[in-house]
N, C-alpha and C positions, 0 to 999 in steps of 0.2 A: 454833212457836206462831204463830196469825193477827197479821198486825198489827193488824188490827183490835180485840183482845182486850189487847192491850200498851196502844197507846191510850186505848181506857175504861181500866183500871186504874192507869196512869201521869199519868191528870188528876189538877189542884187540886183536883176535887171527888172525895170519899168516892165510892168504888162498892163496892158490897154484889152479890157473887157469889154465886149458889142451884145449887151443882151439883145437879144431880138426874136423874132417870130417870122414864120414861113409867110404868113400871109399880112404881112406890114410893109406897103409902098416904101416909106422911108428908109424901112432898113434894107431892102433890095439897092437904092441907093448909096449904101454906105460901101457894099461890098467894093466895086472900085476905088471908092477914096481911101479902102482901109489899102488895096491890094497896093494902090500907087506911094501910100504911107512905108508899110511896109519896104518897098522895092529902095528909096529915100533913106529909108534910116537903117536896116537890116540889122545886126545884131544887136544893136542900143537902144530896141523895145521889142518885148514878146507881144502875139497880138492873139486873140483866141475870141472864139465865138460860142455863146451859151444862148441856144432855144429855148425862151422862158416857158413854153407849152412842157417839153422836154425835161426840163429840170426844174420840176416845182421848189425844190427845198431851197437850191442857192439863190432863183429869184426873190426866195421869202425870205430868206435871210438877209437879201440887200435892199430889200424894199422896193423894187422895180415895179411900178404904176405903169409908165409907158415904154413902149420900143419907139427906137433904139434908146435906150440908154446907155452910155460908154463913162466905164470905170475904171480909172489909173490908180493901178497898186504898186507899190513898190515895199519890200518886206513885210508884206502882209496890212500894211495901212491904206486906207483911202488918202490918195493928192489928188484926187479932182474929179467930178461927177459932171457929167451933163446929159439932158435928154434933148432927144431931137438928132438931125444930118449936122454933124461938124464939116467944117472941110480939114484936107489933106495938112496943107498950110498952119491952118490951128492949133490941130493936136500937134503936129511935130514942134509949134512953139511951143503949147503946154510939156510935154512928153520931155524935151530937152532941158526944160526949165530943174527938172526931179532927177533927170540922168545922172 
């Protein structure tokens, strides 16, 4: 796995993980709810995107079946998994819940 990818998820701060794929409807959808999430909470969640095409190994190491899948880490632990379009709304309630 990147170190790069250990780091953001191993911070203090919540990071919200979007695997996803270039060519998945859904996850094209998420990209404005993540953009609008983001713009709402700003420094009190990292948000990062991983191409599971891109990055075979960390999607095999987290098990990702479908896109989007969105994974909240916080010090390197999983708080909350879900597959499918969240809304905006959602995560920010899950995401604050771990803050």
């Amino acid at each position: 796995m990147s170190n790069k990818f250990s780091e953001l998820i191993n911070n203090e701060t919540p990071t919200l993980v979007d695997f996803s794929a270039e060519w998945c409807g859904p996850c094209k959808m998420m990209k404005p709810i993540l953009e609008d999430l983001k713009s709402k909470m700003g420094e009190k969640v990292t948000i990062i995107k991983i191409d599971v095409d891109k990055n075979l190994n960390v999607s095999s190491i987290y098990r990702i079946q479908g896109v989007p899948t969105l994974i909240l880490f916080k010090k390197g632990e999983i708080k909350w998994r879900e597959s499918g379009v969240q809304s905006a709304a959602q995560l920010e309630k899950i995401i604050t819940s771990y803050a």
